[in-house]
Kinemage of the C-alpha trace (Angstrom):
@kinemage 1
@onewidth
@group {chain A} dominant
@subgroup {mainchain}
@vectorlist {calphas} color= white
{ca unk a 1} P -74.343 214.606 -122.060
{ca unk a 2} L -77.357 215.962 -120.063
{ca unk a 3} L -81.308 215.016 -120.529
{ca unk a 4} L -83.762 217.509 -118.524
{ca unk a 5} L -86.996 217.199 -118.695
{ca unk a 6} L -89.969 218.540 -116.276
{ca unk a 7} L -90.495 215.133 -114.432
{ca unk a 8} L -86.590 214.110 -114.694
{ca unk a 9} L -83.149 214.749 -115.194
{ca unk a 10} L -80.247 212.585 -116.138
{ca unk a 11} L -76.702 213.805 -116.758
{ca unk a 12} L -73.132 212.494 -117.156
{ca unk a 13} L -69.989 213.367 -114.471
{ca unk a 14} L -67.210 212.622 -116.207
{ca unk a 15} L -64.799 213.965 -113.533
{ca unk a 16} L -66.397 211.360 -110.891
{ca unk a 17} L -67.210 208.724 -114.004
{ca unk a 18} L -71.002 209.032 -112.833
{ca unk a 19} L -74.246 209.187 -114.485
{ca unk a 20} L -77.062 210.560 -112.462
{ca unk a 21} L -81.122 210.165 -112.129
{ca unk a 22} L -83.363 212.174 -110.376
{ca unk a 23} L -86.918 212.078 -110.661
{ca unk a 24} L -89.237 210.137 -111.853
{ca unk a 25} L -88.942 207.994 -115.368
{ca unk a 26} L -92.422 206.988 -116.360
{ca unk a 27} L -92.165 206.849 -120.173
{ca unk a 28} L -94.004 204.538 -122.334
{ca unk a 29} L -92.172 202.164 -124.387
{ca unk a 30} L -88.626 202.299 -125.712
{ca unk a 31} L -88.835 204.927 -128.425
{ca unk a 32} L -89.528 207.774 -125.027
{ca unk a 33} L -86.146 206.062 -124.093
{ca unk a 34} L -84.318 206.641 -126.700
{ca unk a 35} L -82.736 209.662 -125.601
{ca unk a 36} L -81.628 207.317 -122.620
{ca unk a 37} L -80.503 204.658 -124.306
{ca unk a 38} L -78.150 206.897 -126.355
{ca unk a 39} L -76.537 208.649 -123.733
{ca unk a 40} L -75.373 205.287 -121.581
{ca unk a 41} L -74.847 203.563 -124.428
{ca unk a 42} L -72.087 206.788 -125.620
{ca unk a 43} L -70.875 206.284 -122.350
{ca unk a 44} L -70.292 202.364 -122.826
{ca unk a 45} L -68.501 203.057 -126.301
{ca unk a 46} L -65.804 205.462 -124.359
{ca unk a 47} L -64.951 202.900 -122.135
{ca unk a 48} L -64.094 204.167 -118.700
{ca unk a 49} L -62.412 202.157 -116.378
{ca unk a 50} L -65.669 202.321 -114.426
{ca unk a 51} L -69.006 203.730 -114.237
{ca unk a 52} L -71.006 204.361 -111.690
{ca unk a 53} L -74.722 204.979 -112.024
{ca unk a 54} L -76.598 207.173 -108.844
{ca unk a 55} L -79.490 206.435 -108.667
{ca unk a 56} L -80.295 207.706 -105.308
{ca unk a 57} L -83.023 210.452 -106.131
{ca unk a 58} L -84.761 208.233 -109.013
{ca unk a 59} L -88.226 208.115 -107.250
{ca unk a 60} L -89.809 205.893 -109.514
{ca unk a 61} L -88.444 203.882 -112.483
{ca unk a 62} L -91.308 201.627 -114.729
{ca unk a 63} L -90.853 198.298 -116.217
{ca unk a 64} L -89.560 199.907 -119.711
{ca unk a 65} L -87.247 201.948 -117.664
{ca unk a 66} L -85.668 198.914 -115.630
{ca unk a 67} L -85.322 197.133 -118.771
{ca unk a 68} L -83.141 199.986 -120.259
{ca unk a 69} L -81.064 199.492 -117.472
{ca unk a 70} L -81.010 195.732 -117.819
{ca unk a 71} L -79.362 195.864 -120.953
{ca unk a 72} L -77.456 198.680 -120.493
{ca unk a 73} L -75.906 196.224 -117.709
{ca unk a 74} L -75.515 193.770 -119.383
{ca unk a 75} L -73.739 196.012 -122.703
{ca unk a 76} L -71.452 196.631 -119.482
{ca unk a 77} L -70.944 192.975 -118.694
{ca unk a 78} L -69.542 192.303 -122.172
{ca unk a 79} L -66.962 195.012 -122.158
{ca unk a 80} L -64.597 192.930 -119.838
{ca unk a 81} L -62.429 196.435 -118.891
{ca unk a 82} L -65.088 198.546 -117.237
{ca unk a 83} L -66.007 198.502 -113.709
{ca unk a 84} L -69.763 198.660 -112.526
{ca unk a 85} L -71.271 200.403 -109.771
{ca unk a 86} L -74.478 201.154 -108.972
{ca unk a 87} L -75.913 203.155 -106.367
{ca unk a 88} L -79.292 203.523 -104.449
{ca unk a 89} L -81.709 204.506 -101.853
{ca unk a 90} L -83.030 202.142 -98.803
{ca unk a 91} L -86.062 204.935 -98.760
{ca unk a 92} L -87.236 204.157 -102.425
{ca unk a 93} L -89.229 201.207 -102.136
{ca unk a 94} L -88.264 199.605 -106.288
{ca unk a 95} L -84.566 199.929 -105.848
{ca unk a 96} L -83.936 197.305 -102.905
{ca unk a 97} L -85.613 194.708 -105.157
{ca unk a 98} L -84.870 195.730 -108.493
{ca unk a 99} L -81.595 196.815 -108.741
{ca unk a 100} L -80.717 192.994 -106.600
{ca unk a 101} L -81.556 191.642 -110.196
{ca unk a 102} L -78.789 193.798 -111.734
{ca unk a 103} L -76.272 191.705 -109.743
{ca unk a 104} L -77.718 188.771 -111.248
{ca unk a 105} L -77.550 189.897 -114.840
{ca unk a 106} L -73.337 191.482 -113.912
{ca unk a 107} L -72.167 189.421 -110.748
{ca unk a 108} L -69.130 191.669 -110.620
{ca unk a 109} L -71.975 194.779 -110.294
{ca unk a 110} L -71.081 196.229 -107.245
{ca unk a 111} L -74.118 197.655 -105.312
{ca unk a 112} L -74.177 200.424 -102.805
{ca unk a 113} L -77.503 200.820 -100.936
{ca unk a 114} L -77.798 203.022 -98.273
């Protein structure tokens, strides 16, 4: 389960239960995301005790993007087994605010900022 593309790169751990982003997501609308939405979503419907997303070298995310993640939270939320983390960078100026709001949408969410 691995995306790679010139401006970003997302791929599934399954030894640390971790999907990673690095780069920058900037695509328009949710057909682009697609791809995305397919891989979390495969990792939702194998139900892991937990999964963690890193986030830590996604430089920019757009609104399309953080609504992906919104639901892919809250597709999370509803399967009451699986454990939520989330982690990301102080030095990326979105993910203080925006990844908060996760929290909101999965109180159990725990987020790791550093």
């Amino acid at each position: 389960m691995d995306i790679k593309t010139e401006d970003y790169s997302i791929w599934y751990d399954s030894v640390t239960e971790t999907a990673i982003f690095q780069g920058s997501l900037r695509l328009s609308g949710m057909e682009e995301y697609a791809p995305i939405v397919k891989l979390l979503n495969d990792l939702v419907d194998s139900e892991p005790p937990t999964i963690t997303l890193n986030l830590r070298e996604l430089e920019f995310l757009n609104s399309s993007g953080i609504n992906v993640l919104s639901k892919f939270v809250i597709n999370v939320r509803q399967k009451e087994s699986i454990q939520m983390i989330v982690q990301g960078s102080k030095n990326i100026p979105w993910q203080s605010k925006s990844l908060k709001n996760l929290q909101r949408l999965m109180p159990s969410l725990q987020l790791e900022l550093a």
